[in-house]
C-alpha positions in Angstrom: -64.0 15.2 -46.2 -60.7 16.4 -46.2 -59.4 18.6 -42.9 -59.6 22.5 -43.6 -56.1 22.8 -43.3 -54.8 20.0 -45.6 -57.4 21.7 -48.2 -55.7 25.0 -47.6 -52.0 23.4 -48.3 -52.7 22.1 -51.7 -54.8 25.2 -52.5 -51.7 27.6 -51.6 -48.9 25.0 -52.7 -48.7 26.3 -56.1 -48.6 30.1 -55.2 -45.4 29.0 -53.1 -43.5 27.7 -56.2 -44.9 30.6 -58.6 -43.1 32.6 -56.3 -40.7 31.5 -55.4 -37.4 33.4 -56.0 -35.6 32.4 -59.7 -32.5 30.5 -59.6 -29.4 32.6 -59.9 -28.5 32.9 -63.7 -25.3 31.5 -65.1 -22.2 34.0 -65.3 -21.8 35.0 -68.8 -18.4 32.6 -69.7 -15.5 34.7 -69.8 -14.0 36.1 -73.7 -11.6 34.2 -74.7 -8.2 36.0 -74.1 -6.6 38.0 -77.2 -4.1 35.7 -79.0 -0.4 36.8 -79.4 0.5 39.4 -82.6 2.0 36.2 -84.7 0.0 33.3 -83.7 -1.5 30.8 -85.8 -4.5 28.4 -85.2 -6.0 25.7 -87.2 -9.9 25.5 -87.4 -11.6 22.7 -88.8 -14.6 23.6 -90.6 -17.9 21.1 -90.8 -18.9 21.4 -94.2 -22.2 20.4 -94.6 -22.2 19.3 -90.8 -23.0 23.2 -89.5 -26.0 23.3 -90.0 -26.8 20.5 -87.9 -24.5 21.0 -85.1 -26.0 23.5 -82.6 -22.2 23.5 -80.9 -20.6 24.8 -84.4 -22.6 26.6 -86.6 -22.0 29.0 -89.1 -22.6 32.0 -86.7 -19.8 30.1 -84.4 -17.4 29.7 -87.2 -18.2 33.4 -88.1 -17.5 34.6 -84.2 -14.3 32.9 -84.4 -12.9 34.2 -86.9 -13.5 37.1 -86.1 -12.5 37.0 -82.6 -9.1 35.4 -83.2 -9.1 38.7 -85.7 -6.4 37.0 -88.2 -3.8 39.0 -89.9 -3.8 35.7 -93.0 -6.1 33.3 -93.6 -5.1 30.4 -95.1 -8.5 28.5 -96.8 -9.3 25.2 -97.8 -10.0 26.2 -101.4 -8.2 26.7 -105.0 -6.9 29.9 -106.3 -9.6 30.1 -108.9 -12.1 29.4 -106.2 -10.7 31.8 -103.8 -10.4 35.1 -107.0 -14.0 34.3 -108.0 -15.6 33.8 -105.1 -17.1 30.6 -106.0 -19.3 28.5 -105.0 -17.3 25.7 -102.8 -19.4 22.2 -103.5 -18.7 20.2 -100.5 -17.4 22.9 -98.7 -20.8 25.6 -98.0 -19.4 27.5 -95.3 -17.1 29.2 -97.9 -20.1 31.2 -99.7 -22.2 30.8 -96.0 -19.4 32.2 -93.8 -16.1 33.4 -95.6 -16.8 35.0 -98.7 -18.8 37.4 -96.7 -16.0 38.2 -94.2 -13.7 38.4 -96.8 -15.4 41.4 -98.4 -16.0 43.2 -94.4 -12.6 42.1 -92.9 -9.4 43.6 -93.7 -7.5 40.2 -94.4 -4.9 38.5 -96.5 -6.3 34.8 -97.7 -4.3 32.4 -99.4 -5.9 29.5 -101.0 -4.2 25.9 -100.6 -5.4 23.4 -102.3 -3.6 22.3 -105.6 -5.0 23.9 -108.8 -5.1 23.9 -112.8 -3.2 21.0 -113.9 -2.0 19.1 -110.4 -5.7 19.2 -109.3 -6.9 17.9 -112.5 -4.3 15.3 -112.0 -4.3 14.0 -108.0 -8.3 14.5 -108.2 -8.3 12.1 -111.6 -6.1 9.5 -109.6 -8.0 9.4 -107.0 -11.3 8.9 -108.9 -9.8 6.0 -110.9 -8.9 4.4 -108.0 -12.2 4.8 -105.9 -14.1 3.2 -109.2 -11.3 0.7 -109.4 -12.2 -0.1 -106.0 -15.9 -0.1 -106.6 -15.6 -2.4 -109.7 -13.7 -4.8 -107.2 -16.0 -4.8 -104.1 -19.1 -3.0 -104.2 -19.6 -4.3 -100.8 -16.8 -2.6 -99.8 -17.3 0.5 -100.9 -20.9 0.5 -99.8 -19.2 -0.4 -96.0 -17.1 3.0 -96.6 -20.3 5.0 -97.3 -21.8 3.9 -94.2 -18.2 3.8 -92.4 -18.6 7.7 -92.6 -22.2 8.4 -92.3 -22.0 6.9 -89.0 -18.8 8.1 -87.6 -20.7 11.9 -88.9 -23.6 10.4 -86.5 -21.8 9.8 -83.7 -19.8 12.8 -84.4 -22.8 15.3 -83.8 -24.0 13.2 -80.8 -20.6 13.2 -79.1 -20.0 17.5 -79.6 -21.1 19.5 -76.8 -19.1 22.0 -77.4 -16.5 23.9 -80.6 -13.2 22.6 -78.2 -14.9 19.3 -79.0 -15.2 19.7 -82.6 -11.1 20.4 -81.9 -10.2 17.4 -79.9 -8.2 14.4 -80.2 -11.7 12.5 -80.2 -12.7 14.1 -83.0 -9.0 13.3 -85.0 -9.3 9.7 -84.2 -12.0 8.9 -85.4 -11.6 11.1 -88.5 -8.4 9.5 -88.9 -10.1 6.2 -88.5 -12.0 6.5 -91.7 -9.4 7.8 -93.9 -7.2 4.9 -92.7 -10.4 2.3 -93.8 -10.5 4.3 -97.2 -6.6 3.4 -97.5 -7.1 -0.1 -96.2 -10.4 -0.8 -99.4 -9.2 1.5 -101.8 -5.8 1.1 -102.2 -1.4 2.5 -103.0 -3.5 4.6 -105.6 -5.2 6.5 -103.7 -2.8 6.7 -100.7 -0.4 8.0 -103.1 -3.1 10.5 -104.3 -4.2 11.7 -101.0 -0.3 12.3 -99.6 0.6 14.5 -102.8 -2.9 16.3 -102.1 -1.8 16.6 -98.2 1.8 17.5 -98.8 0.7 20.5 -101.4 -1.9 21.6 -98.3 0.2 21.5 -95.8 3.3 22.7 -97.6 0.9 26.2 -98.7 -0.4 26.4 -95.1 3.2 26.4 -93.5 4.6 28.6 -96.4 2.0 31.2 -95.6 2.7 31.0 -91.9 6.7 31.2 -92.7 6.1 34.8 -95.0 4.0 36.1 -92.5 6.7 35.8 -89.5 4.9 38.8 -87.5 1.3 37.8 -88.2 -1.7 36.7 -86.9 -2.6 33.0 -89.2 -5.7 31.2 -89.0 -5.4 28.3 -90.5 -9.2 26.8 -92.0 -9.1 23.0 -92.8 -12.1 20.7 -92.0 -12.9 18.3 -88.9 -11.4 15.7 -91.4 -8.0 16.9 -91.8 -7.2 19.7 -88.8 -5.1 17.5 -86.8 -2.7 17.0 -89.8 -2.5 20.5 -90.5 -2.5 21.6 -86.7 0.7 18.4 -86.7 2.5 20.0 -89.5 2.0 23.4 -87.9 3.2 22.3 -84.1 6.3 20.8 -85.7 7.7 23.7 -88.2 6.2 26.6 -85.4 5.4 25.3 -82.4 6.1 28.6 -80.5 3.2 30.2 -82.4 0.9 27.5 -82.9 -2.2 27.8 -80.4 -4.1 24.6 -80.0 -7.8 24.8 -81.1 -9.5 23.0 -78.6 -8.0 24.2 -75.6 -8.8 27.8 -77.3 -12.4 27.2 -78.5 -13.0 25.2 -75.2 -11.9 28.8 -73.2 -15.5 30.2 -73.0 -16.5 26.6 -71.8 -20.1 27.3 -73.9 -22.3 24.3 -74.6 -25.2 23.7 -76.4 
């Protein structure tokens, strides 16, 4: 038989942890301080990728919009997209996050990706070149499928937090797969992809330039921020506020 008082102990242990005083809650993380009148930041959107990254949803992309409060936004869309208020394929957040703060924000939004004729024409190179390439080596296209599937996998395992989604982690690797899609596929589609980059950036940076005063959010994707935020640090760098420092401010994590 066990002593009465060793009894007693495992009787009252429990009632000692139930109460037991809770552990001090977190401090709410600070708000991110209010950018300067003309600066400019470049986002990069996740596509399809929200809605399975806790650290970046659609309600985060929403709140930071909003909280940077943008005088211009400059969208990752064509002008026929962008009048209409389209559907986006490939890109969801647009009829998910933007279209709707379009019509309840007061907000300039210039569209910059090539339209009419020039997107027919880069777009119709770089198809012809991609099934060029598949003709060649199927194998080698079916690597590039899996090439981005898994960086997108270890994408969502490495992000924590939205300065992660903004980090020089998250451009490398990016980075990495477009430079394997040049390596396979080929001068066509190099040459494709720089006209479609040039026209990009040269819209983003002509937007920021006519808006000398003004607040500029700049909304890419994961895929191609870091060139936009490069072009950006090189023609304004006095204005240009880097993304993962500011989305890393509040320090959340999921």
């Amino acid at each position: 038989m066990r002593p009465a008082h060793l009894l007693f102990a495992l009787l009252a242990a429990p009632l000692f942890v139930a109460i037991a005083p809770p552990a001090s809650a977190a401090p709410p993380p600070a708000p991110r301080p209010a950018p300067a009148e003309d600066a400019v930041l470049v986002v990069g959107a996740l596509h399809d990728l929200h809605l399975r990254e806790p650290a970046f949803g659609y309600d985060d992309l929403d709140a930071a919009i909003r909280a940077f409060a943008p005088d211009v936004l400059v969208l990752e869309v064509r002008a026929d997209e962008l009048a209409g208020r389209t559907a986006t394929p490939g890109r969801p957040e647009y009829p998910a996050v933007i279209w709707p703060l379009l019509a309840a924000m007061e907000v300039e939004a210039v569209a910059m990706e090539p339209d009419g004729d020039l997107f027919k024409a880069i777009s119709g190179e770089a198809g012809a070149a991609f099934d060029a390439m598949r003709q060649r080596d199927p194998d080698g296209a079916a690597a590039l499928s899996r090439l981005a599937a898994d960086v997108d996998t270890f994408l969502l395992a490495y992000w924590g937090d939205a300065g992660q989604v903004h980090d020089a982690t998250t451009a490398a690797l990016a980075d990495g797969v477009q430079s394997a899609r040049f390596a396979l596929v080929g001068p066509a589609f190099v040459q494709a992809q720089a006209r479609w980059d040039d026209f990009m950036t040269g819209r983003a940076l002509a937007a920021i330039r006519a808006h000398p005063g003004k607040r500029v959010m700049v909304i890419g994707s994961y895929k191609n921020r870091a060139l936009l935020e490069a072009a950006v640090r090189k023609a304004a760098p006095q204005r240009l506020v880097g993304a993962s420092a500011w989305f890393g401010q509040d320090g959340t994590e999921r």
